[in-house]
Structures are given as structure tokens and as C-alpha cells.
N, C-alpha and C positions, 0 to 999 in steps of 0.2 A: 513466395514459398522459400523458406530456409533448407538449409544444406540436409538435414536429417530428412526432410518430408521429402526433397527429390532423391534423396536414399533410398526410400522405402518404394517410393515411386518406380524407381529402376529395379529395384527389387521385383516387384511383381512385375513389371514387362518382360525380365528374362522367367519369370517362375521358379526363382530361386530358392523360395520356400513353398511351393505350389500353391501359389495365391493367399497365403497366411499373411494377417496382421497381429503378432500378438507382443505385449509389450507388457512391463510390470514396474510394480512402484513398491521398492523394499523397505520400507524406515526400520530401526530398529526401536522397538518396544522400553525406550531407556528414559522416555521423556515426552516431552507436549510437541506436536510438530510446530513450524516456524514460515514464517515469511520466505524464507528463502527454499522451503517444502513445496512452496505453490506451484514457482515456475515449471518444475519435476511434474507435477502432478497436471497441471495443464499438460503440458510438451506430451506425455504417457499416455494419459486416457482422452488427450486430444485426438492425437493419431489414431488412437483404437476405432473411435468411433467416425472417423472422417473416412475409414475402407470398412465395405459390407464385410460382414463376420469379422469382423475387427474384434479384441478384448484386451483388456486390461488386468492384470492379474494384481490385487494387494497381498504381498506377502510379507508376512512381520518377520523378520530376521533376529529371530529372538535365541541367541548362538550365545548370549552370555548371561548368564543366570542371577549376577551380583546385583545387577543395574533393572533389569526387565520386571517389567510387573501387569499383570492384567488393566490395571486403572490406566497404562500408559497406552495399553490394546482398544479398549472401548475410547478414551479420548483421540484417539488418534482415528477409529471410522467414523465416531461425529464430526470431526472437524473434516473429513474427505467429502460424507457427503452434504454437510454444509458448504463447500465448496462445489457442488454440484456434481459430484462425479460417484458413480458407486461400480460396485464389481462385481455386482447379480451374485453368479452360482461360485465365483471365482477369486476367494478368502482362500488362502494358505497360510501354510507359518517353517519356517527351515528346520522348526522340530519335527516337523511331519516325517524329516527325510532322514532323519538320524540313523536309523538301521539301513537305508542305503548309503549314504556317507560314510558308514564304519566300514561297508562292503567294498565301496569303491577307494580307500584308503588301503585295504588289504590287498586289492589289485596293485597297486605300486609297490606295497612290501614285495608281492610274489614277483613283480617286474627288476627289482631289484634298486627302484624309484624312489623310495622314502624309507628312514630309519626312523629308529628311538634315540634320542640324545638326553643323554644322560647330565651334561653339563647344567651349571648354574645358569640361573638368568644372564648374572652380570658377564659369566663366560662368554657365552653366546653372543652379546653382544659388541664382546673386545673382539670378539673373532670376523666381527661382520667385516669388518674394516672400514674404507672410508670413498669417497666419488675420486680419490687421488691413490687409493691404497687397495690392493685385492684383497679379502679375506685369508680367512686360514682354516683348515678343514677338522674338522672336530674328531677328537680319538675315538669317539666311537660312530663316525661315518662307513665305516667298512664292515658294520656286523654284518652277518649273515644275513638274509628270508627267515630261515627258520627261527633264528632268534630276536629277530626285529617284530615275527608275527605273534611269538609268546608274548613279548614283552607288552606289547599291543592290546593280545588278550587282556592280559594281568590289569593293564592300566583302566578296558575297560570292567575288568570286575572289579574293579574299586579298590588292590591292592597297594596301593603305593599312592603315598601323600602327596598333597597340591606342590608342586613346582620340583618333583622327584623326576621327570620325565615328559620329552615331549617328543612327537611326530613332527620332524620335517621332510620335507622334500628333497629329496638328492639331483640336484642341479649342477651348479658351476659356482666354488665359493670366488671368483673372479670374475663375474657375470659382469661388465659394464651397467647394466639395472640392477641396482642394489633389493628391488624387490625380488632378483632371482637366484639372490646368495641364500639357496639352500634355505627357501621360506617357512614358518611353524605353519604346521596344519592341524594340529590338535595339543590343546593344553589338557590337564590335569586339574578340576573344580571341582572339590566336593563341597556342593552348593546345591541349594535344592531351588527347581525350576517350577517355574509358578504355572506350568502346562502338566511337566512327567514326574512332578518331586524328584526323588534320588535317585532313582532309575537310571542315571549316566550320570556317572562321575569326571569323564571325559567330554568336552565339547568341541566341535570343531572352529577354526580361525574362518573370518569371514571370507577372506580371497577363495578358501576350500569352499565354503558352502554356499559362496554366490555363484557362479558360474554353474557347479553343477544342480543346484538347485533350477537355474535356468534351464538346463536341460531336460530335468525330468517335466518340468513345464511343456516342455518344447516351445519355451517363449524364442522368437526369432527377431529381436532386437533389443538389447540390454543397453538403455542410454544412461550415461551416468555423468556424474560433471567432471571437471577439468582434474580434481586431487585424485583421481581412479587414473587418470593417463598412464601409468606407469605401471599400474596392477593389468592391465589390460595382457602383457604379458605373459604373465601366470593364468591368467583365463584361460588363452589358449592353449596353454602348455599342460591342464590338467585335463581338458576337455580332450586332447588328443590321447594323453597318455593313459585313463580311464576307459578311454574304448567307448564316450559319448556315440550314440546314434547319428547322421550327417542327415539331414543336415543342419549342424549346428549354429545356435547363437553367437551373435558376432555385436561384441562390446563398440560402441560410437559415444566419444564425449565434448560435451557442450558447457559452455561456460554456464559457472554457478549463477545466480540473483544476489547480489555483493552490493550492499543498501548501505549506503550512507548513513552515521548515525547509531548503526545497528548491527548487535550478532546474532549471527544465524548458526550458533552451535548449542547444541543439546546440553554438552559434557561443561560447556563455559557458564550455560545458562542455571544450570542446577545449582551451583553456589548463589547467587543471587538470591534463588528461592529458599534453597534453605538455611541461608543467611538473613533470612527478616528482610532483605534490602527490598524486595516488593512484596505485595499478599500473598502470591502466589502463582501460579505456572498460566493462569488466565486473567492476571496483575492488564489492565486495561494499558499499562505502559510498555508491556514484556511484547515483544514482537513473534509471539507464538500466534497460533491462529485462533486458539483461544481467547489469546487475551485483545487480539484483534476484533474479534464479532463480540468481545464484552464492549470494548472501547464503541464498539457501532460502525465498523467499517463493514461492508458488506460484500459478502463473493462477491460481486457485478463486479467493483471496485479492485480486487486484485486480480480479477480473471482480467481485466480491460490493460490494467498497470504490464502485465507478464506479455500483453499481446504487445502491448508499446514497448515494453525491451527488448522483443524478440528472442531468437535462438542465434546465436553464433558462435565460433569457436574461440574467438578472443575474448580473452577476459576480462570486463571493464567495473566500473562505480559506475554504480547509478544513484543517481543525487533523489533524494527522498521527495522532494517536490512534484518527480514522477507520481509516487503512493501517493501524495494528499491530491495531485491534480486529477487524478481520476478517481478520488474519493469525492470530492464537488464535482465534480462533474456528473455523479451518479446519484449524488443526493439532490442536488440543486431540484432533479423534477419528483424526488421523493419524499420531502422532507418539509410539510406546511410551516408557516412562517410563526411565528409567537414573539409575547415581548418578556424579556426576562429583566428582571434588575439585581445586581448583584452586589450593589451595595449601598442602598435606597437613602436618599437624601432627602427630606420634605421640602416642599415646595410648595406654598400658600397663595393662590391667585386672589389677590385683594380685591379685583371690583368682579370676580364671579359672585353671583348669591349664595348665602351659607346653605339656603336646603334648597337649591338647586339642585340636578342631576339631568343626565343624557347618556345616551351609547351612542358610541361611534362603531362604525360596520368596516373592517378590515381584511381586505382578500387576505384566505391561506397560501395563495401562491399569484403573489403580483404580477409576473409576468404574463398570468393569464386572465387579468382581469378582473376576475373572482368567478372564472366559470368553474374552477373546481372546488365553490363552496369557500363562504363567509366566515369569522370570528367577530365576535362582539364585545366589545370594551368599554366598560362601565368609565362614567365620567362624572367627577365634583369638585368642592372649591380646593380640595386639597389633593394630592398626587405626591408620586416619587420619583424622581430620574435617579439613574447611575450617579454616583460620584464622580466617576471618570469621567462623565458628559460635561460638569460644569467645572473650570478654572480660575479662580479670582486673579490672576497675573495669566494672562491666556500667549502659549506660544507663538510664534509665527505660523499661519495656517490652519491655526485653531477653527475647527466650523461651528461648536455648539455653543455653549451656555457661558456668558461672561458678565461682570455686572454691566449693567449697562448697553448689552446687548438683546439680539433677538434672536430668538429659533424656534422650529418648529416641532411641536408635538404632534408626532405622526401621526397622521390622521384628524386629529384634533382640532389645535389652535397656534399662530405665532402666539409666543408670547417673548417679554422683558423684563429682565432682571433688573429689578429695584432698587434692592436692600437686601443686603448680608447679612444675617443674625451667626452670632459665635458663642459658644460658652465660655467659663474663665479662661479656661485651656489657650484660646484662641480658633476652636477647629470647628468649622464650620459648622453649623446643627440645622439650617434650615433657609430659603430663599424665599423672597418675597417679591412676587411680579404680577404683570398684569395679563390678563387674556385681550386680545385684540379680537371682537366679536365677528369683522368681517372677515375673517380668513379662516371663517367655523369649516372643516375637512381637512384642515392642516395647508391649506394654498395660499398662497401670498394673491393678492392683484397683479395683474397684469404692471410690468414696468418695476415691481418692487422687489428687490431682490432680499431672500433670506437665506445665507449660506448653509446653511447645517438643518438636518433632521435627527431627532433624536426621541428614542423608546421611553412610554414613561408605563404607570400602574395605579391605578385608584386601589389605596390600603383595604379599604372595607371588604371589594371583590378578590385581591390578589391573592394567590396561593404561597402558603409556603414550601421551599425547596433546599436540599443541599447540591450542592452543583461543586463536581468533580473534575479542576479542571486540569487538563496533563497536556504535555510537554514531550519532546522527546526525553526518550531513557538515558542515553548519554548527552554528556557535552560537549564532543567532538567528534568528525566526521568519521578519523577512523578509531575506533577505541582499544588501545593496550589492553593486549591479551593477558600480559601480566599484571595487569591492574585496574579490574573492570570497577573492583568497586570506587577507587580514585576519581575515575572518568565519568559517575555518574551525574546526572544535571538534576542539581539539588533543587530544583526549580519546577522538576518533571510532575510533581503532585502538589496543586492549592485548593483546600477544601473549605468550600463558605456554605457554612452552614444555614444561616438566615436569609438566602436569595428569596426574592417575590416571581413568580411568573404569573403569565394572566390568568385570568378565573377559567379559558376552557382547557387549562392543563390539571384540573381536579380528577383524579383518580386516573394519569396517566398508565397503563399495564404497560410490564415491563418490556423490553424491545421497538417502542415506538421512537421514532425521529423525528425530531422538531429543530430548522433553524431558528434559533434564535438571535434576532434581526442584531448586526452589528457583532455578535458576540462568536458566533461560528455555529457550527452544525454539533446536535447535542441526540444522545441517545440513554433512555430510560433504563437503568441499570437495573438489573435482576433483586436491588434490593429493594426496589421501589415495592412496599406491598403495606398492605394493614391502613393506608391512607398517607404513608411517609411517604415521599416524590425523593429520586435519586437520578438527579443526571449528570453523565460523562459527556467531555466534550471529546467529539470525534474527532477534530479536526477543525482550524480556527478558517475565516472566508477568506485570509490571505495568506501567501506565504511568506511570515513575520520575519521568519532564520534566514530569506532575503536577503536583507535590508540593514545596514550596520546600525543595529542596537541590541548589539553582544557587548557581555559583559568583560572585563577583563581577563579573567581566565580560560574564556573560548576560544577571545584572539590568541592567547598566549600559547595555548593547546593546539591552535589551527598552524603557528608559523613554528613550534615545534614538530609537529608531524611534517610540516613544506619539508623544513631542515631535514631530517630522518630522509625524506623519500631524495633529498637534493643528495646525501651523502651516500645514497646505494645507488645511484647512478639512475634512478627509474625518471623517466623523460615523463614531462606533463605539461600541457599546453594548456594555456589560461588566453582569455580574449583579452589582459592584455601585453601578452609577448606580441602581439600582431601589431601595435604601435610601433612607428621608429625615434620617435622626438620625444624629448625630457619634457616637452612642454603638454606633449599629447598625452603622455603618461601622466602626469601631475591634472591635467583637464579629467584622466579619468577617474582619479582618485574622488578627486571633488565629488563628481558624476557618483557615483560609486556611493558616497558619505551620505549625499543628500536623498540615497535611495532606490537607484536605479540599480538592478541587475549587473552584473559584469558585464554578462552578454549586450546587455541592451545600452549601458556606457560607450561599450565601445563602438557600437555602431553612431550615437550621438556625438562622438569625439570626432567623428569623420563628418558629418551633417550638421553643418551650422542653423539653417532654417529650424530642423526637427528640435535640436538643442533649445534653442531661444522659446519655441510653444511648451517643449517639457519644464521649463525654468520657471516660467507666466504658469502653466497650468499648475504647477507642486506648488506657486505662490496659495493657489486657492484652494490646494486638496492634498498637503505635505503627506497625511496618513496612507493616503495612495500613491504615491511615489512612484512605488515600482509596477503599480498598475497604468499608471499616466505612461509610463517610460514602454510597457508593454505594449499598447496600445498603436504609439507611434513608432514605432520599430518593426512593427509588426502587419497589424490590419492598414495601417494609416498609410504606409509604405507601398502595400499591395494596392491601395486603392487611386495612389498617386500612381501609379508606374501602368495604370489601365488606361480606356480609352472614355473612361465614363465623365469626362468633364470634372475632374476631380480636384478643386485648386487647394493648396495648403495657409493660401492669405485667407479664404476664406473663413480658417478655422479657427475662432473664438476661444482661448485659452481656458477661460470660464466656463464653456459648454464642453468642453472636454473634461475637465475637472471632474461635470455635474455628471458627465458619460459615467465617467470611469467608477463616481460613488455609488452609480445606479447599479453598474454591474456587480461592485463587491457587498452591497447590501439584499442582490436579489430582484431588485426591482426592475429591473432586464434583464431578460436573458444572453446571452451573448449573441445567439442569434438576430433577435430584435436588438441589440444596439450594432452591431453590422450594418442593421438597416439604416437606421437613425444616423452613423456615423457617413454612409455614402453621401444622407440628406447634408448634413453639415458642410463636408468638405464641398461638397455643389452648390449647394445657394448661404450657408452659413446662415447668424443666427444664434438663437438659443439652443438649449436643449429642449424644452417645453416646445418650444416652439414649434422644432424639426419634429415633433411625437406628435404636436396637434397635426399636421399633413400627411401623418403614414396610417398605412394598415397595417398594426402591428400583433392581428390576431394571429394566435398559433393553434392547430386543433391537435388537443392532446388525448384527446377522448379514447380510450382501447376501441370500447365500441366500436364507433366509426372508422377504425382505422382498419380494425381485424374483418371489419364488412369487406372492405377494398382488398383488405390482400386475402381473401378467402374467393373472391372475383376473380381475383388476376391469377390464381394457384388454377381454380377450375377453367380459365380461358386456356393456360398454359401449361397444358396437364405436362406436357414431355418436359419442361422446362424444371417441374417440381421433383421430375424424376429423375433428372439429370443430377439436380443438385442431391438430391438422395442416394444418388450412386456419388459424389464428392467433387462434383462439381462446384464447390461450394462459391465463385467468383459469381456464380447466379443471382447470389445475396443481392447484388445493387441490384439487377434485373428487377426483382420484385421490391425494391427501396424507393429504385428512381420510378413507376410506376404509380407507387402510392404519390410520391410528391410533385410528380406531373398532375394526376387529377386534382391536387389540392393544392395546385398553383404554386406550391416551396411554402405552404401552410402550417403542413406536418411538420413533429417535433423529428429529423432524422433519426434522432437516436433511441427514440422510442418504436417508431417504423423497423430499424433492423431489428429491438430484440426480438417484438412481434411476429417479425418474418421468418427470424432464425428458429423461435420456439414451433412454430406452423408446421414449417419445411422440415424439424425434426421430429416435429409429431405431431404427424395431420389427427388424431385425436384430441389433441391438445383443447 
């Protein structure tokens, strides 16, 4: 439990607000909400609903007329309740409160609390002074009530022009918090407002309209992030001095969602858009939430991302890896598998028959075997693989297509590359090999090894596709505010317009998700329609930004930022300041080059053994690198350090390789190779091998699953109402339940949503 929830917690044991939970979520109406909106929006209408009569209030803070627009109102409740949350009867807006905000402004006039200043912009702000220097007090800080409330009037009968006069607060122009040097509480806008048109010429400043807004809510916890620290002040200072009701709203702040790679400002982002530099505010690259559920990331995925940051009050980065790792990980069981090709190479099997043909049968989700249903894949003497799959001078670690080599068509057949055909150019136009008849399913014999699998497509059946594939938006971790457009990764958008995908992607409708095998997890874009196929890629099966194959100007951008954070004194710890020896630094660079993780370097810098299997295994599987490096650092490590007979001689460099390609292409789940990996390190072997000896079914069936915890709810009736009153740790209670009777069968992660969705709505 984080510090804000045993807040509230304590809150209701003293009855501090007499058993209220109410909590609100304010954006202002100026733009597309954003990734960094989520964590808020969790944290808000989590709480609401984890205490009985609990609520959530959304209120648009729509206090500036220039920027605010209705199209920003309705985009912004789709994206909430696409995000799973909504606020029933309990929509507001801080126009609502206008005629009491003018009232409660005129309470200060009469208290003797706030004037009219008359001064300039730029006065005002010479006057403010400095965190080293007090202010200075404005000549007309000492007018009367009486003439501070005419003038008040006048402003808001629309008598005097924008930036003639403003309402501030009469404070302390020496205030140690410079937010309480005599702060603006009302400008002067004659602007017309896309709620009241003209009707208020005056608006209030949001520190005025937040707080008492809160009030007239009677919201009893206003959580904000970490840049409000200092306004918190003036919260209270107005809520006292207006004569707010007690008992009042009490401001708590919690560090922002601060993503690597990415801004999360409204006012930053609006250039961008109406700069041409993306489509627009649901641009598939913009990290609005819009343009996130166009790109195909799904709520499950950032509501999971916000639970793994958590709430705390320090303010940190979070490395983007979090977003994409719990974007696969939410796809993985939702997203059947397909082959795409993206940039089709012909491929002539010289001793297949010319009018021959077959289909070959392809589970949509390998891991389970094909019990959630088949694909079908037309097969003849000619085909297409990727480009990418085949190399005529093939790297070190190379697994596919070489001349003179062998690899396997998923599913299909081995086959070998023959003969090269090129046109004048020299560039390849087509490959000429054979099928080897006994290895019809894509299997080698026993004893023969073929290193690589790779996706292919018979022309005749194949559909065509434009495939949209993006990148991050910037090209450096943190991006200059002053120069976003500099900073973008011209890389972030490749559109190929002539991709093939297989014959049962024909009349994909838009929203649907499909991995496509090797290439990453891909979603059906909104313009797929009329028989044209448009896919975004979500998110690629690895994380690429890893692994050093950045271009020059990233590194160059990443060791300018180090410098910048080195010369303002901000401390940061890398894995590897935790070396002591030139020699162990230099081993991790290596480490580091060839692919490994920082993190997972440095742990190999220290372990000779793990080191020497990860060097052997990236000999056989270089593109996994940093999944080989993950692996043993990680699972490999845990499973040595038990008591399960676990040896690391045991462990086949090659069968780790063939692990690790299993898991990034899907054809394991991680769960199942868990299992597989125990087998290895115990008796060693293959990897085929260790799969022929396990039981490696999972039951992913709702069905069945929602029988059992529909069982165990009705055995354990107190236990569903426990968690119903917020007992919510009960969750395992009914998790570990389901996967005791199905022996560690069940997909866990499908068992809690199950549970969670039940347990909050036994109608469900």
C-alpha cells in the first residue's frame, strides 16, 4: 500500500471526513490527455472505488478561454472511459462555479485580502523579486474595499481591456514561497468561452479556482503531482480566508509518470501538432492516449505499467521498457499470431511440382498448442520470405537464409539456398532452393540441426497490406524543451506500402491485433476499411533501444544530456559505477556492445561461469542477445541458487539460444519455458528435447476458468465480501485457488483479471 492509500486509510479511522472518499481528476480542456494523465487517473478513481461510496469527480478546469475547446472535452471523456474509469452522475466543469468564485473573491475585497493592480504585466513581474531577493509592494496595494470592489465590478462588466487590471491576493510581497508574493486571482479576457460565450470577461487563475472548486465539491482529497508542491500553500490560505465549510480538502503530492523518450505536456505537445511534425493529437507516435489506443496499446497495458511504477513521493524516470514490457505482456495472450512479409523476395523451390499445392495448419497462439483455434497457409513451388531473412555474406550469428544454407519454413519445409539470381543492378531479385520432403511441418530429424525459422507467404493467397511501422517520437531519453522539434527520431515513422500478410488477414476490421511472428505486435488502424488493410505496429517483440545499435546522433544526444545532468550536480547511478577495476569496466563495455543490458552486464562482469554460456549462447542467437543476457541473470540465477538440482554444466548454450528465440517469437510462453528451463538446467539436452518430456499445457479457456472462480466466490461467500468492502489482498485468495485445482495449469494472469472483474461485479 503507498503512502496516499494509508492516508486515506487513517483518514477514515479517525472520521476525519466522516467516512467520505471523494477524490477528482481536473485536466484542463486545452488538448488531448497523455500518458503521463494515466498514473493520475489510476491513483484518483482507484482510490474512489477501492472505499464503499467512494467517487471520483472529472472536472474540466476550463478557466482559460484562449486554449479550451469542446473537442478537447469530449476527447478527453473517451480517452477516461477507454481507460476504464467513468464518473456516473459526477461531470463538472470550474465554469459551473463562476458566479461563486466572483463571490468568494469579493469576500477578500471586503476582508481587506485582495486588490485590483493596476500595473503592467512586465511590472508585476519586476516586482516579484527573486528566491534571493523579497519583492516590492505595488502602489496600488493599499486601495481601499470600497474601491478595490468597484473596480472589480467594472472588470467584471467588461469595462476595461485585457491586461488593464488584475485581482491579486494581498499576502506577503517577502513570502519565502514565491507563490505567495501577493498571487493573480483573476485576469481580464475578453474572449469568448466555448461553455458561456461573453458572458465573463474576467476569469479566474487556477490556484483561485482549484482549491475552492474542491470545496464546493466537498472533494476530501485533492492529489496532485510534485510541480503543485508549492501551490499547496495558497490552497490553504484561500480556503481559510473565504470561510470554506471544515471540513476541508487537504492538497497531497505524488511524483509525476516522467517516461523516458517522452513529453507529457499539453502546451509542449500542441506545436508538434500544429506544426505538421505528426498527423495529429492521436498521431500513433504522440504519447497522448489517443494516440496510444490508435498505435494499439491497450488500457490493461497502462493501467499494469502505473501499477508497476507505483505512487511515491520521489520523483524518478522511468525507462520506457516498463510501457512496452507490459504492453507484451498483455498482448502476448491477446493477439493470434500471422505471417506478414514486408518486403517479399521470391523464392523458386526447384524440385517442388509446378501444379502442386498443400496447406499447412498453423496454431494462432503457439503456446497453446492450437487449442485457441487454427490458421491456414496455402503452399506451392513458389513463395516469398522477408528480405531481411535472407543475407548473401551472412553476419556472425546469422540464423536464416544464406546461400548455401538451410532454414526452415515455419511450418512448412527445411529448405537450401542454391542459387542467387540478381538483375543488372546487382540486387537481388530472387532465390532458388530446394524443399527437403522429409521435414514436411517445418521439423528437422532427430539429430539434425537447423538453426533458424523464418515466416514466408504463397503470392497467389497473400493479402496486400500498408504496415505503419513507428518508433519512439524522440531520439533521446530526455528531450529539450527548447527544442523538441530538433530532438525528434526521424526514424519514428517507415511506411511500406506493398507488405503481404496471409490470406486470413482479408477484411481485417479496424481494432483488431495480430502478432506478427518476428516482426512485433501489430494493430488494425482505423483506416483499414473498403478492403484496404492498414497496420500499426504497437510495439516491436524485443526491446531494440536496449542493445547498442543507435545511431550516431543518439549516442551523441545520450552523452550530452549525461554532461548537462553531470554539470548541475544531479547524482545518478548506472550499474556500472558499481565496478572497481579498469579491467571490469572495459569487460562491461564489451558486454554492453555485444548486447547485454547494463544491468545484466554487470552482473556478468562479476560471474565468470554465466559470462562464458552468455558468449556460447549469442554465438548461436546474436539477435537475442539481450534476451540470452536476461535469462541468465535473471530466471537461470534463481533457479541455481534453489534446491532443485539445478546444475549450470548442465546447460547447452545452444538450447538456451533455441529458449530464448522461442520466447521472443511467441512460441513459449514464459511461463512454459520456466518450465522447460528447470528441465535443461537438470538433466540438460536440447531444447526439443526438454518440451518432448514436459507437460506444457496451459488452460486458458474463460470458460473454465470463470466455472472455478464462480465455485470458490459461492464457497467463500465472506471472503468476496470482504474484498468488496477493500479488502482487495483477497485477490490471491481466489487466484491461488483457481491454480491449485488446475495444478499451476492456469494462465495467472488471466485467473486475476477474471477474478478482479467477478469480485467487482458479481453480475459480470
Amino acid at each position: 500500500m503507498d503512502f496516499i492509500r494509508n492516508m486515506v486509510s487513517r483518514d477514515l479511522e479517525t472520521g476525519k471526513y466522516g467516512g467520505r472518499v471523494v477524490t477528482r481528476f481536473p485536466p484542463e480542456p486545452n488538448g488531448f490527455l497523455h500518458i503521463g494523465h494515466a498514473k493520475s487517473l489510476c491513483l484518483n478513481f482507484g482510490i474512489a472505488a477501492e472505499h464503499p461510496g467512494g467517487r471520483c469527480h472529472l472536472r474540466l478546469d476550463d478557466t482559460n478561454p484562449d486554449t479550451e475547446k469542446e473537442e478537447y472535452v469530449e476527447a478527453m471523456k473517451r480517452d477516461i472511459r477507454w481507460l476504464g474509469f467513468d464518473w456516473g452522475e459526477h461531470l463538472y466543469h470550474a465554469s459551473d462555479y463562476f458566479e461563486q468564485l466572483f463571490a468568494y473573491a469579493m469576500v477578500l475585497i471586503d476582508k481587506g485580502l485582495a486588490y485590483v493592480d493596476s500595473s503592467t504585466e512586465a511590472e508585476i513581474r519586476d516586482r516579484r523579486g527573486s528566491v534571493t531577493r523579497p519583492g516590492v509592494n505595488s502602489p496600488f496595494r493599499d486601495r481601499s474595499p470600497e474601491e478595490n470592489r468597484g473596480l472589480f465590478r467594472r472588470m467584471r462588466a467588461g469595462d476595461f481591456p485585457d491586461g488593464s487590471h488584475v485581482l491579486r491576493a494581498r499576502i506577503d510581497m517577502a513570502h519565502r514561497n514565491m507563490v505567495m508574493r501577493d498571487p493573480i486571482l483573476y485576469r481580464i479576457r475578453h474572449a469568448s468561452h466555448y461553455r458561456h460565450g461573453d458572458d465573463w470577461p474576467i476569469y479566474p487563475m487556477y490556484d483561485f479556482a482549484h482549491c475552492l472548486s474542491d470545496s464546493l465539491e466537498r472533494v476530501t482529497h485533492s492529489l496532485c503531482t510534485l510541480e503543485f508542491e508549492n501551490n499547496r500553500e495558497i490552497y490553504d490560505w484561500l480556503l481559510v480566508h473565504v470561510d470554506a465549510p471544515a471540513p476541508r480538502p487537504e492538497q497531497t503530492e505524488f511524483a509525476p509518470l516522467i517516461l523516458d523518450y517522452v513529453i507529457t505536456s499539453k502546451s509542449k505537445l500542441r506545436p508538434l501538432v500544429e506544426g505538421g511534425h505528426v498527423r495529429g493529437w492521436d498521431d500513433p507516435r504522440m504519447p497522448t492516449l489517443a494516440g496510444l489506443r490508435r498505435r494499439g496499446v491497450t488500457p490493461e497495458a497502462i493501467r499494469t505499467m502505473c501499477d508497476m511504477v507505483g505512487v511515491a513521493r520521489a520523483q524518478s524516470r522511468v525507462d520506457m521498457a516498463k510501457l512496452e514490457f507490459a504492453i507484451r505482456d498483455d498482448l502476448n495472450e491477446k493477439a493470434p499470431r500471422a505471417f506478414c512479409v514486408l518486403d517479399p523476395l521470391k523464392v523458386v523451390l526447384t524440385n517442388y511440382p509446378e501444379d502442386a499445392s498443400e496447406t499447412f495448419t498453423a496454431p494462432r497462439f503457439p503456446s497453446d498448442g492450437g487449442q485457441s483455434g487454427t490458421r491456414e497457409l496455402p503452399f506451392r513451388r513458389e513463395v516469398y520470405i522477408d528480405r531481411a531473412d535472407f543475407a548473401e555474406t551472412p553476419p556472425p550469428g546469422f540464423r536464416r537464409l544464406a546461400p548455401g544454407g538451410e532454414v526452415r519454413l515455419k511450418y512448412a519445409y527445411v529448405i537450401r539456398c542454391n542459387e542467387v539470381v540478381k538483375d543488372a543492378g546487382g540486387r537481388v531479385t530472387e532465390l532458388h532452393c530446394t524443399v527437403d520432403p522429409s521435414t514436411r511441418g517445418g521439423v528437422a530429424p532427430r539429430g539434425r540441426r537447423v538453426r533458424g525459422a523464418i515466416q514466408w507467404l504463397e503470392p497467389g493467397s497473400a493479402v496486400r497490406a500498408e504496415v505503419r511501422l513507428y518508433d519512439r517520437l524522440f531520439a533521446v531519453p530526455e528531450p529539450p524543451l527548447d527544442d523538441l522539434v530538433g530532438a525528434l527520431n526521424t526514424g519514428s515513422e517507415k511506411v511500406v506500402k506493398d507488405a503481404l500478410a496471409e490470406p486470413g488477414a482479408a477484411g481485417t476490421a479496424p481494432g483488431v491485433h495480430y502478432q506478427f511472428e518476428r516482426l512485433g505486435y501489430f494493430f488494425a488502424d482505423p483506416d483499414s476499411r473498403d478492403g484496404r488493410l492498414v497496420f500499426n505496429r504497437t510495439v516491436t517483440l524485443r526491446d531494440g533501444w536496449a542493445r547498442v545499435r543507435e545511431d550516431g546522433r543518439v549516442r551523441e544526444a545520450g552523452r550530452s544530456a549525461a554532461a548537462a545532468r553531470a554539470a548541475s550536480g544531479a547524482v545518478q547511478t548506472r550499474p556500472i559505477d558499481t565496478l572497481r577495476t579498469e579491467a571490469e569496466r572495459s569487460l562491461f563495455g564489451d558486454l554492453v556492445s555485444l548486447g547485454a543490458s547494463e544491468a545484466a552486464a554487470a552482473v556478468l562482469v562479476r560471474a565468470h561461469d554465466l559470462r562464458e554460456v552468455f558468449l556460447a549462447a549469442r554465438a548461436e542467437y546474436a539477435e537475442g542477445a539481450d534476451s540470452i543476457a536476461s535469462w541468465l541473470v535473471n530466471e537461470i540465477t534463481r533457479l541455481l541458487g534453489g534446491d532443485s538440482g539445478s546444475d549450470l554444466s548442465r546447460l547447452e548454450p545452444e538450447a538456451l539460444a533455441d529458449l530464448a528465440e522461442a520466447v521472443d517469437e511467441g512460441d513459449l510462453s514464459h511461463r512454459q519455458a520456466r518450465k522447460v528451463m528447470t528441465a535443461l538446467l537438470q538433466r540438460g539436452g536440447s531444447l526439443r528435447e526438454a518440451r518432448a518430456g514436459l507437460d506444457l499445457e496451459e488452460i486458458g479457456d474463460e470458460g473454465a476458468l470463470r466455472a472455478m472462480l464462480d465455485e470458490l466466490i459461492a464457497e467463500y461467500p465472506e471472503k468476496a465480501a470482504a474484498y468488496g468492502n477493500g479488502q482487495r489482498g483477497l485477490l490471491g485468495f481466489f487466484v491461488g485457488g483457481v491454480m491449485k485445482q488446475t495444478g499451476g495449469k492456469a494462465d495467472p494472469r488471466k485467473v486475476s483479471e477474471l477474478a478482479r472483474a467477478l469480485l467487482d461485479d458479481p453480475a459480470t
